[in-house]
mmCIF file of the N, C-alpha and C atoms, coordinates in Angstrom:
data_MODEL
# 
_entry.id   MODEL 
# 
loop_
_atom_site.group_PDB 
_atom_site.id 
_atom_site.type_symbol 
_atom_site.label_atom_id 
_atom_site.label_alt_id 
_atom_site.label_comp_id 
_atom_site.label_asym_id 
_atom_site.label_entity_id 
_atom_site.label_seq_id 
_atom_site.pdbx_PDB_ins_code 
_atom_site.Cartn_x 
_atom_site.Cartn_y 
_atom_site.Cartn_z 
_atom_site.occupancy 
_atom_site.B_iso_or_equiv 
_atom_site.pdbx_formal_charge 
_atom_site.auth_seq_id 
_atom_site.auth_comp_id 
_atom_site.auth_asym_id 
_atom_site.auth_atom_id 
_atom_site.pdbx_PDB_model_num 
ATOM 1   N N  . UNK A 1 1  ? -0.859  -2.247 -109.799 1.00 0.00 ? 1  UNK A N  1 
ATOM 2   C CA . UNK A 1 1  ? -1.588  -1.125 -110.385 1.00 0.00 ? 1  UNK A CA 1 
ATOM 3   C C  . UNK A 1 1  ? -2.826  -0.811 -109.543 1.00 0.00 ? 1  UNK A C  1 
ATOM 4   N N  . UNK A 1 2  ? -2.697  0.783  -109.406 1.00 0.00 ? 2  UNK A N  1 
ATOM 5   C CA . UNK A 1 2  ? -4.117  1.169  -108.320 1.00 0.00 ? 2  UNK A CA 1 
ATOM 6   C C  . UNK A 1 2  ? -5.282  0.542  -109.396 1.00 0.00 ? 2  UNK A C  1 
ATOM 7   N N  . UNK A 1 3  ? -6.461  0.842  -108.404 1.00 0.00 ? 3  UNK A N  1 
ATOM 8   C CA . UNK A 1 3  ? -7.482  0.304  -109.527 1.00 0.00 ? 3  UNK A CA 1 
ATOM 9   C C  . UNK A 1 3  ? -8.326  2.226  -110.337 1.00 0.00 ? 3  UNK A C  1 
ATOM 10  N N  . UNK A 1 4  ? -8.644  1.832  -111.322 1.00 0.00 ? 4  UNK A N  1 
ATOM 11  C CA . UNK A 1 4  ? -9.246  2.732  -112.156 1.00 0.00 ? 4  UNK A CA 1 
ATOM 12  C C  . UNK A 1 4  ? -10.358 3.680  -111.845 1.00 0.00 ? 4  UNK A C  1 
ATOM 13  N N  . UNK A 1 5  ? -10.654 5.142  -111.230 1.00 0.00 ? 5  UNK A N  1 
ATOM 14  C CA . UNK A 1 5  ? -12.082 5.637  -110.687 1.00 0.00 ? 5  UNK A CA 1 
ATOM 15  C C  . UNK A 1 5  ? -12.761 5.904  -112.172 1.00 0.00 ? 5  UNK A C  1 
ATOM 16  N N  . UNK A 1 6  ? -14.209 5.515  -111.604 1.00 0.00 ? 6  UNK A N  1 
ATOM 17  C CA . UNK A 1 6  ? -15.189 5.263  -112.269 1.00 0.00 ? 6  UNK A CA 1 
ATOM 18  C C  . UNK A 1 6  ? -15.893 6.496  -112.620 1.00 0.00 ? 6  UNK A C  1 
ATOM 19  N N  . UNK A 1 7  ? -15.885 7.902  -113.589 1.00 0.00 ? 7  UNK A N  1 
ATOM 20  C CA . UNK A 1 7  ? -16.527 8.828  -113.788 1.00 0.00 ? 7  UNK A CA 1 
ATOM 21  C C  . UNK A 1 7  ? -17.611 8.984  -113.303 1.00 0.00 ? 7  UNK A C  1 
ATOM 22  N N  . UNK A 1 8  ? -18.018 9.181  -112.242 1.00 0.00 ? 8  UNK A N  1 
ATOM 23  C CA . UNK A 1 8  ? -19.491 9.028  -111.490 1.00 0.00 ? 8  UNK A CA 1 
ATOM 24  C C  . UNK A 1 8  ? -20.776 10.384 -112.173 1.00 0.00 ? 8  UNK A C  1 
ATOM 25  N N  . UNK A 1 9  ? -20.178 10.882 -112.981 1.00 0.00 ? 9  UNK A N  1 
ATOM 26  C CA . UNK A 1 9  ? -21.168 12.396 -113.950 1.00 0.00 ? 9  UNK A CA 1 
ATOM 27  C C  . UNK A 1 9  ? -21.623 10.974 -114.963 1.00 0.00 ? 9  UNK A C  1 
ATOM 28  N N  . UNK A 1 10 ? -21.085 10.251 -115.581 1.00 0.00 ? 10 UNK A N  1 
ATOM 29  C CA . UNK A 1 10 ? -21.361 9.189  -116.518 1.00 0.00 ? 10 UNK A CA 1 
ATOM 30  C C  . UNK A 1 10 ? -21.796 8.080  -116.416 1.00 0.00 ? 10 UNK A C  1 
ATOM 31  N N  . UNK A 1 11 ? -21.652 7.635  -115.212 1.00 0.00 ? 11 UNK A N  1 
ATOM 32  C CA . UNK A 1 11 ? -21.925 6.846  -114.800 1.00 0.00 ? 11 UNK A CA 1 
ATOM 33  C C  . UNK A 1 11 ? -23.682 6.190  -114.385 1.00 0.00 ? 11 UNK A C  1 
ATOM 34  N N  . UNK A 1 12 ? -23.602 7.862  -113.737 1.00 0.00 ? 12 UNK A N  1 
ATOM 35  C CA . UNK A 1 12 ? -25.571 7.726  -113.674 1.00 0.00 ? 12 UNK A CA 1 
ATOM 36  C C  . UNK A 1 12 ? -26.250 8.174  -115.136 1.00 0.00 ? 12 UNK A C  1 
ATOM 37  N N  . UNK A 1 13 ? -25.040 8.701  -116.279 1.00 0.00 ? 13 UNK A N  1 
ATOM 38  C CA . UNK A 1 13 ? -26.003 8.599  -117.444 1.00 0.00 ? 13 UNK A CA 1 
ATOM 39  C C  . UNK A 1 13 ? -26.028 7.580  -118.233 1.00 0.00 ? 13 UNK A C  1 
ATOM 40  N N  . UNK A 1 14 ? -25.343 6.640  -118.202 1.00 0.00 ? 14 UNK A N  1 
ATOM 41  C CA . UNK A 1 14 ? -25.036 5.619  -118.875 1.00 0.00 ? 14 UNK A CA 1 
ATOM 42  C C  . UNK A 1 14 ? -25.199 4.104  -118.800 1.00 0.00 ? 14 UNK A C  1 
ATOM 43  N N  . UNK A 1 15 ? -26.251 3.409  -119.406 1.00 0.00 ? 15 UNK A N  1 
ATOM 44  C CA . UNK A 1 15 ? -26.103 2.331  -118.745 1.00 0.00 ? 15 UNK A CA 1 
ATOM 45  C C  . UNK A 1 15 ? -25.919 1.161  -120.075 1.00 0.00 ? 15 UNK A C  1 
ATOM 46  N N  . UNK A 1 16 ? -25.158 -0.044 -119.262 1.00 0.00 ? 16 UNK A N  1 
ATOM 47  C CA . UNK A 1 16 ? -24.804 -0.940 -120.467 1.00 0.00 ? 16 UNK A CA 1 
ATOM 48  C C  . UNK A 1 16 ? -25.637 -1.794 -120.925 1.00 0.00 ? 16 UNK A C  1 
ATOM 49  N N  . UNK A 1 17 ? -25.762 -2.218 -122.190 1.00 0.00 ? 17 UNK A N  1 
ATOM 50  C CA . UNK A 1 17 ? -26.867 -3.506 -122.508 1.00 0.00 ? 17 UNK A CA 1 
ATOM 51  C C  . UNK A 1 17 ? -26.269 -4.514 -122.532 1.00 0.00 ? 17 UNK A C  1 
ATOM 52  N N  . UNK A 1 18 ? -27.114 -5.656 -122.921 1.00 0.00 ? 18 UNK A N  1 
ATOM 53  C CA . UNK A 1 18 ? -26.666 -6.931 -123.219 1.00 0.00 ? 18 UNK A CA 1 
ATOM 54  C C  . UNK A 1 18 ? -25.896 -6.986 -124.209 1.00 0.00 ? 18 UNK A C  1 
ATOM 55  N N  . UNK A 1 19 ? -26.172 -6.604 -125.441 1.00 0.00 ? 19 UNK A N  1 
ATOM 56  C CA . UNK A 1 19 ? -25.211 -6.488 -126.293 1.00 0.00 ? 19 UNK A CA 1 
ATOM 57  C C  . UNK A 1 19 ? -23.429 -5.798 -126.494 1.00 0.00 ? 19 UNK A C  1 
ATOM 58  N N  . UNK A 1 20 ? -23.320 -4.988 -125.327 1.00 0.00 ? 20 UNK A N  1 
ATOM 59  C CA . UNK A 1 20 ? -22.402 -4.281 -125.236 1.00 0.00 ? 20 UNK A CA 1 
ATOM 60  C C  . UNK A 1 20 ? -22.594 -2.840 -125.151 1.00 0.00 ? 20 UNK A C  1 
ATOM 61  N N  . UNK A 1 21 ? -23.841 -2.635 -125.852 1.00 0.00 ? 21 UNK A N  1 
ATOM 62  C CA . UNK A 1 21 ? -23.860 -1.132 -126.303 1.00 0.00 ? 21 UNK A CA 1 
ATOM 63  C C  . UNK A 1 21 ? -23.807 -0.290 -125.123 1.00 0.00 ? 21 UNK A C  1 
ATOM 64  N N  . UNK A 1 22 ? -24.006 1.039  -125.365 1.00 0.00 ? 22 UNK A N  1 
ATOM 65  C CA . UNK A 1 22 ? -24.438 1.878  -124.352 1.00 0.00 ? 22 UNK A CA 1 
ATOM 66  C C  . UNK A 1 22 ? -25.392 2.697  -124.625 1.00 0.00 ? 22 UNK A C  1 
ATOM 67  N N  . UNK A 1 23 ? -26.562 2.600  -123.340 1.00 0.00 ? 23 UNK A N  1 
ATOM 68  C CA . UNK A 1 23 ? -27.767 3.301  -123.528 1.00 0.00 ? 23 UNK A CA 1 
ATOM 69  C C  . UNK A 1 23 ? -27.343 4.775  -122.836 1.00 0.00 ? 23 UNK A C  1 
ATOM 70  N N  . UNK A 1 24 ? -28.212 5.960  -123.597 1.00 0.00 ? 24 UNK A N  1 
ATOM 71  C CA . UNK A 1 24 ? -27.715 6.704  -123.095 1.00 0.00 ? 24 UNK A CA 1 
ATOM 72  C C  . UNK A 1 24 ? -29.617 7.750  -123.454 1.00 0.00 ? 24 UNK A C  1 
ATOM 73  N N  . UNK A 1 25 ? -29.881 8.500  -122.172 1.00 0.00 ? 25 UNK A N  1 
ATOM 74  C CA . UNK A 1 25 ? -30.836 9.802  -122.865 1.00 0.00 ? 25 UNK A CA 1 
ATOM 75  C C  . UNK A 1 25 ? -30.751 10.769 -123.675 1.00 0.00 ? 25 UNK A C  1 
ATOM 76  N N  . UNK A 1 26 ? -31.851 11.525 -124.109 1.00 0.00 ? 26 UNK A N  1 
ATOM 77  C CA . UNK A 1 26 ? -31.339 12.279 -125.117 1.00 0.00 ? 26 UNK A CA 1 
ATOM 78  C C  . UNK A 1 26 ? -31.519 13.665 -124.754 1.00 0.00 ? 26 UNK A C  1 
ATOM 79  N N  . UNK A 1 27 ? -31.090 14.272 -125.278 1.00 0.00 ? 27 UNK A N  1 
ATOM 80  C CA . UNK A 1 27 ? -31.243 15.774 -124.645 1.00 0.00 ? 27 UNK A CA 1 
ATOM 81  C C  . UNK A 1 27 ? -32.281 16.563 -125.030 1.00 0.00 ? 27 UNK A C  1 
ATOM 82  N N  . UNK A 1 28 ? -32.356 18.383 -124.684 1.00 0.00 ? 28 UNK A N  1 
ATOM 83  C CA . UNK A 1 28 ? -33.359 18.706 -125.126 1.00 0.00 ? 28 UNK A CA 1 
ATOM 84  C C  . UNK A 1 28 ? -34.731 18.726 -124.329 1.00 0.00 ? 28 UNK A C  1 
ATOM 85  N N  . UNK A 1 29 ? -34.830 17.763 -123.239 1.00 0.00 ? 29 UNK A N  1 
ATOM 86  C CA . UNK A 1 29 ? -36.346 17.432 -122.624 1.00 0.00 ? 29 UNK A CA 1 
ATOM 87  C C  . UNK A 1 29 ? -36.287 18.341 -121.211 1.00 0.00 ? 29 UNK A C  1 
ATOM 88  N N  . UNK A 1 30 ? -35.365 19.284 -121.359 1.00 0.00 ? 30 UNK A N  1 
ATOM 89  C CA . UNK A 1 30 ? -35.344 19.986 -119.848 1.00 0.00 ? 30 UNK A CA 1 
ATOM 90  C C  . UNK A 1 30 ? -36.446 20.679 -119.644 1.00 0.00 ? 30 UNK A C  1 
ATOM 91  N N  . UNK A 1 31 ? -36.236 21.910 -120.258 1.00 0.00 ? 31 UNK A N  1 
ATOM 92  C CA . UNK A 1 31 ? -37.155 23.044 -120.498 1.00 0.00 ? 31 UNK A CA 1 
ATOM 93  C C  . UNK A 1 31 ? -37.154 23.751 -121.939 1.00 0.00 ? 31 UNK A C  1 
ATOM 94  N N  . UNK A 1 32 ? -38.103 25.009 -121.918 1.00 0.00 ? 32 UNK A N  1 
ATOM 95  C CA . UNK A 1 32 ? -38.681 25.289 -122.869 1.00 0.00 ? 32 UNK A CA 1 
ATOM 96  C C  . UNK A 1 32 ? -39.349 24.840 -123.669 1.00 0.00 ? 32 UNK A C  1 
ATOM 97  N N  . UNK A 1 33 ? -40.537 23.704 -122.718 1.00 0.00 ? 33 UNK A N  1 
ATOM 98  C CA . UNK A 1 33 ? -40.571 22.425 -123.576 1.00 0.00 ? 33 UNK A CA 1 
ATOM 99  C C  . UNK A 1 33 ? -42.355 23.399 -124.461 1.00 0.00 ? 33 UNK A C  1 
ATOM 100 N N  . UNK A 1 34 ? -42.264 24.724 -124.142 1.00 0.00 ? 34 UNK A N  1 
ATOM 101 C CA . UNK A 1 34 ? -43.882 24.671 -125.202 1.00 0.00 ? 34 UNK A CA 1 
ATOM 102 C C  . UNK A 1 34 ? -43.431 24.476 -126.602 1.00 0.00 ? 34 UNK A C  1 
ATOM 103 N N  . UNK A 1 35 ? -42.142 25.492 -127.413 1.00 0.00 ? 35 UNK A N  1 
ATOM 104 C CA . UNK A 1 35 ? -42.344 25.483 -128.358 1.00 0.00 ? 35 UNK A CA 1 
ATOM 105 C C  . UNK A 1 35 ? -41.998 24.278 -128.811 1.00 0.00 ? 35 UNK A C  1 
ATOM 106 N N  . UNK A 1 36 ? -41.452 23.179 -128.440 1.00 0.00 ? 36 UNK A N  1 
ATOM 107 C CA . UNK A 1 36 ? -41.376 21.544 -128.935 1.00 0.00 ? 36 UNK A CA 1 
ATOM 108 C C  . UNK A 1 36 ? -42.774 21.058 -129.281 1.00 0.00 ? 36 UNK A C  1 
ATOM 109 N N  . UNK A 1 37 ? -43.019 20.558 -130.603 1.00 0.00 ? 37 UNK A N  1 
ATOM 110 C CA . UNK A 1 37 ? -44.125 20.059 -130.799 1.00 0.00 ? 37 UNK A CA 1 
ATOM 111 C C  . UNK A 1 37 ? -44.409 18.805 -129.992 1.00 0.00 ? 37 UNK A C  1 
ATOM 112 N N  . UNK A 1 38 ? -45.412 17.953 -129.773 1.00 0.00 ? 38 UNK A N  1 
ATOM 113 C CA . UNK A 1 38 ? -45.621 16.469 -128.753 1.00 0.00 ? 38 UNK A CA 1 
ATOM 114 C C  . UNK A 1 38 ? -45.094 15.530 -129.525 1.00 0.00 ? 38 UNK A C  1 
ATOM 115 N N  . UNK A 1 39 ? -45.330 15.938 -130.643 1.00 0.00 ? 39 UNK A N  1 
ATOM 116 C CA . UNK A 1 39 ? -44.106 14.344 -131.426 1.00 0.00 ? 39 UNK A CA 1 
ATOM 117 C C  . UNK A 1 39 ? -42.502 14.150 -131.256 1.00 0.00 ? 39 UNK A C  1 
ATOM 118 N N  . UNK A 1 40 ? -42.213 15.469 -131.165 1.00 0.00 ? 40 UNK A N  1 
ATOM 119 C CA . UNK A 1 40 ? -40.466 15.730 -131.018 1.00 0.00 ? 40 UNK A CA 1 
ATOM 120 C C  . UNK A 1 40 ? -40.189 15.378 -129.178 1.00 0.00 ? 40 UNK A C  1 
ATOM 121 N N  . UNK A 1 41 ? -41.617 15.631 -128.201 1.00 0.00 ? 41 UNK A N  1 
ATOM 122 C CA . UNK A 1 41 ? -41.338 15.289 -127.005 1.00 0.00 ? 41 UNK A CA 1 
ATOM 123 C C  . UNK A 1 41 ? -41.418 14.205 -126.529 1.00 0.00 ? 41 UNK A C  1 
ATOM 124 N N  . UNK A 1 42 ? -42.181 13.455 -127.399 1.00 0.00 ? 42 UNK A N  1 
ATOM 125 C CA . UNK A 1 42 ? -42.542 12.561 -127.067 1.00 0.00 ? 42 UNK A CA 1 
ATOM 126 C C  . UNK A 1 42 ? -41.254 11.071 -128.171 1.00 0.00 ? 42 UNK A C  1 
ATOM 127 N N  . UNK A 1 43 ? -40.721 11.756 -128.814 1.00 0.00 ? 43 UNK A N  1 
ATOM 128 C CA . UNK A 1 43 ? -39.766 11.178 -129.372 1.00 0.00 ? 43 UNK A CA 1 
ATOM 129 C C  . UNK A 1 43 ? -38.283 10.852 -128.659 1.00 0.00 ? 43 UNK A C  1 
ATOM 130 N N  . UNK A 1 44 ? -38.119 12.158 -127.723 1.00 0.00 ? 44 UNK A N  1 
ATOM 131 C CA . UNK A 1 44 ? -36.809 12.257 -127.327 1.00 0.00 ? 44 UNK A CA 1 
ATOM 132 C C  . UNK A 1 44 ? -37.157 11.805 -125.531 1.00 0.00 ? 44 UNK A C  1 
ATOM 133 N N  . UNK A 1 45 ? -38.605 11.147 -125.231 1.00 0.00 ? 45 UNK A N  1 
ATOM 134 C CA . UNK A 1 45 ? -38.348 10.442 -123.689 1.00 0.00 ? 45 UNK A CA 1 
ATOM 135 C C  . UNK A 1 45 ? -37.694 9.074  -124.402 1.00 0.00 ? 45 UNK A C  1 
ATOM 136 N N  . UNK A 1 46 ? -37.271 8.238  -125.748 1.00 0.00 ? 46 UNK A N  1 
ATOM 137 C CA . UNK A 1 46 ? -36.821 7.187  -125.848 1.00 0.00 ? 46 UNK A CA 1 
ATOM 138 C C  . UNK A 1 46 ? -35.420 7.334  -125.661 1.00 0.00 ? 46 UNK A C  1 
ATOM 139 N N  . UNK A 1 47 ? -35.159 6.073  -125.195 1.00 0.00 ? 47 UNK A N  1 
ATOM 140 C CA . UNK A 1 47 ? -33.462 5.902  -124.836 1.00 0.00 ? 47 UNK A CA 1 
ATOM 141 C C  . UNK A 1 47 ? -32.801 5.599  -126.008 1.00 0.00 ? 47 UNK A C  1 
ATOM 142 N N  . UNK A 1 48 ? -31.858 6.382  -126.601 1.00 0.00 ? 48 UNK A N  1 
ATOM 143 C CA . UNK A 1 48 ? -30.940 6.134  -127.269 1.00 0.00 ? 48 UNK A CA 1 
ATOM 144 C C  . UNK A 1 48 ? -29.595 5.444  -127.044 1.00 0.00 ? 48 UNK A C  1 
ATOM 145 N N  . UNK A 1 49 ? -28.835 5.017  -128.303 1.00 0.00 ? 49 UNK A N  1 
ATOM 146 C CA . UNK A 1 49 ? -27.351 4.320  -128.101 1.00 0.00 ? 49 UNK A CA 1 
ATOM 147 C C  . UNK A 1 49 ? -26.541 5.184  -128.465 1.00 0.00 ? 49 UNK A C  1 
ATOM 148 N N  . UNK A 1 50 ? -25.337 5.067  -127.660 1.00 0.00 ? 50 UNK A N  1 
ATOM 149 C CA . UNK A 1 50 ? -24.412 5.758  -128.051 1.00 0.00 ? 50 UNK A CA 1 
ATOM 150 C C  . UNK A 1 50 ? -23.713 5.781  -129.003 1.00 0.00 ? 50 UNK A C  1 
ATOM 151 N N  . UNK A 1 51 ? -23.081 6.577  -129.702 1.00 0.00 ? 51 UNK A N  1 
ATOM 152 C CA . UNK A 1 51 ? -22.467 6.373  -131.514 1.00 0.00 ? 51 UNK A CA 1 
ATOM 153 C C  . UNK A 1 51 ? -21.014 5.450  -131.013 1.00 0.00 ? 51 UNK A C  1 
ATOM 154 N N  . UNK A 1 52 ? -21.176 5.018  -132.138 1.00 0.00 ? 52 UNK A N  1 
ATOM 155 C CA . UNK A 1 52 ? -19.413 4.045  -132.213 1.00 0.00 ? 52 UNK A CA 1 
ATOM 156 C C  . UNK A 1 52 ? -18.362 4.857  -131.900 1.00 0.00 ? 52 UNK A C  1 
ATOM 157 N N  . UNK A 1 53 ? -18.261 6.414  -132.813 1.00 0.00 ? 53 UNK A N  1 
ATOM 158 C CA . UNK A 1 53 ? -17.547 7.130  -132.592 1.00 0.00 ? 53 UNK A CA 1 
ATOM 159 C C  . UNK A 1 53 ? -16.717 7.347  -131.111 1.00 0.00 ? 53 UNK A C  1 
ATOM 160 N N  . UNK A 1 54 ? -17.507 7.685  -130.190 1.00 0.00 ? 54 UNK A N  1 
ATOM 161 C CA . UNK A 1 54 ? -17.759 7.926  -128.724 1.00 0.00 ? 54 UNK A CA 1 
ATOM 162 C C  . UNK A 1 54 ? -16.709 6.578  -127.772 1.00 0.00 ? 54 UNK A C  1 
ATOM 163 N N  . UNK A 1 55 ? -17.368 5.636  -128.033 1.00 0.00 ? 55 UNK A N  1 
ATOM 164 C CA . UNK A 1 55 ? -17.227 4.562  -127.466 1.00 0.00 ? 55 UNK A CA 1 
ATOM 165 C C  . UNK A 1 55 ? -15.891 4.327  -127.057 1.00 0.00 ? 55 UNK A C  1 
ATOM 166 N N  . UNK A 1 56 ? -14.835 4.377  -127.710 1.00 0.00 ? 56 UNK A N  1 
ATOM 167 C CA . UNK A 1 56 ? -13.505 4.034  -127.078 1.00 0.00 ? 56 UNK A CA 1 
ATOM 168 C C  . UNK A 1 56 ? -13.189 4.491  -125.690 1.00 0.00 ? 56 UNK A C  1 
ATOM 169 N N  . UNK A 1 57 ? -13.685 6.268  -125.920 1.00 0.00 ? 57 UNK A N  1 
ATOM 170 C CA . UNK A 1 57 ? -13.813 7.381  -124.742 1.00 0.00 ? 57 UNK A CA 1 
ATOM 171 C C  . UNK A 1 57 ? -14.340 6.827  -124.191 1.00 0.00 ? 57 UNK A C  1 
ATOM 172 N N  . UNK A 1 58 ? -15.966 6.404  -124.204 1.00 0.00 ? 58 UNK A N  1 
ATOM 173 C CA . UNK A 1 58 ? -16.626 6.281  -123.080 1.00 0.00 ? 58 UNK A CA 1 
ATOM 174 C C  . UNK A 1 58 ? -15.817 4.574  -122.314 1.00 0.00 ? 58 UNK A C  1 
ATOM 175 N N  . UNK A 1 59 ? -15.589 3.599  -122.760 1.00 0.00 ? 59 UNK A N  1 
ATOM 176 C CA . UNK A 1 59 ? -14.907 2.613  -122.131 1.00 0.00 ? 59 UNK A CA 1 
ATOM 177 C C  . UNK A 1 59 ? -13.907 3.101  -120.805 1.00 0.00 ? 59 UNK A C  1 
ATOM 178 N N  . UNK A 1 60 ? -13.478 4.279  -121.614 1.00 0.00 ? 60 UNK A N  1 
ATOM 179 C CA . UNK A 1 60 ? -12.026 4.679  -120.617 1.00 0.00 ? 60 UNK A CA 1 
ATOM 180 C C  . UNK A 1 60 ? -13.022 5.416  -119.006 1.00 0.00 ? 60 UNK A C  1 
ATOM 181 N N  . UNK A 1 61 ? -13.703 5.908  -119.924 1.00 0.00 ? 61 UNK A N  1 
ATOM 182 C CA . UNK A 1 61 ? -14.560 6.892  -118.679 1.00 0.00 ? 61 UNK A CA 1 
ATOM 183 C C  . UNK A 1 61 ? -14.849 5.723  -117.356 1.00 0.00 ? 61 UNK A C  1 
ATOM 184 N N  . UNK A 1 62 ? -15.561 4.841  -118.083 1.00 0.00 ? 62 UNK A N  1 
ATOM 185 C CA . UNK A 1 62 ? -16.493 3.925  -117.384 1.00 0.00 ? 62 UNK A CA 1 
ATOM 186 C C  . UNK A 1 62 ? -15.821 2.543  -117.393 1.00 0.00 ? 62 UNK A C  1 
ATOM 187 N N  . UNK A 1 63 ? -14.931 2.082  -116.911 1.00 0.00 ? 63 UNK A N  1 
ATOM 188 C CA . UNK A 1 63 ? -14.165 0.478  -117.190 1.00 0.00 ? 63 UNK A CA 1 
ATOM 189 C C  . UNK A 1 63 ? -14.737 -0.252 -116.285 1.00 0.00 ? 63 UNK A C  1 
ATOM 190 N N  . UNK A 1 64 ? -15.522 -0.008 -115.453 1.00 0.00 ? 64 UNK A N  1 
ATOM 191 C CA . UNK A 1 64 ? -16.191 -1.262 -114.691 1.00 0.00 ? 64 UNK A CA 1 
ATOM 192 C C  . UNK A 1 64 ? -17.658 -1.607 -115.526 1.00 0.00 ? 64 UNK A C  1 
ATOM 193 N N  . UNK A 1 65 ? -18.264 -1.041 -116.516 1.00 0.00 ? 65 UNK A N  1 
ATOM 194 C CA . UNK A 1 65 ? -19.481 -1.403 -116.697 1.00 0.00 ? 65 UNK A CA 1 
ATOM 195 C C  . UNK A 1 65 ? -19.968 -2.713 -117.461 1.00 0.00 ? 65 UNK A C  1 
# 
């Protein structure tokens, strides 16, 4: 069996923890950032996990991580 390519768009967004999970950013922080209040901007520079939902997909995307 060839070996598996690694989604490289996902790859730089995604990174794995110790636990298994997957860290992932959150969106939203591009532009138009006046009308965002500083709490909502300052909320969404934290790294989030990815939902359970997701996860099977993302395994397939990413099988080396």
């Amino acid at each position: 069996m060839p070996k598996i390519k690694t989604k490289r768009a996902a790859a730089k967004r995604f990174k794995m923890t110790g636990n298994g999970e997957l860290k992932r950013s959150k969106a939203f922080k591009s532009h138009i950032l006046t009308k965002k209040t500083t709490k909502r901007k300052r909320n969404l520079r934290k790294a989030a996990m990815t939902d359970e939902t997701n996860l099977k997909n993302m395994k397939k995307i990413l099988p080396y991580l």
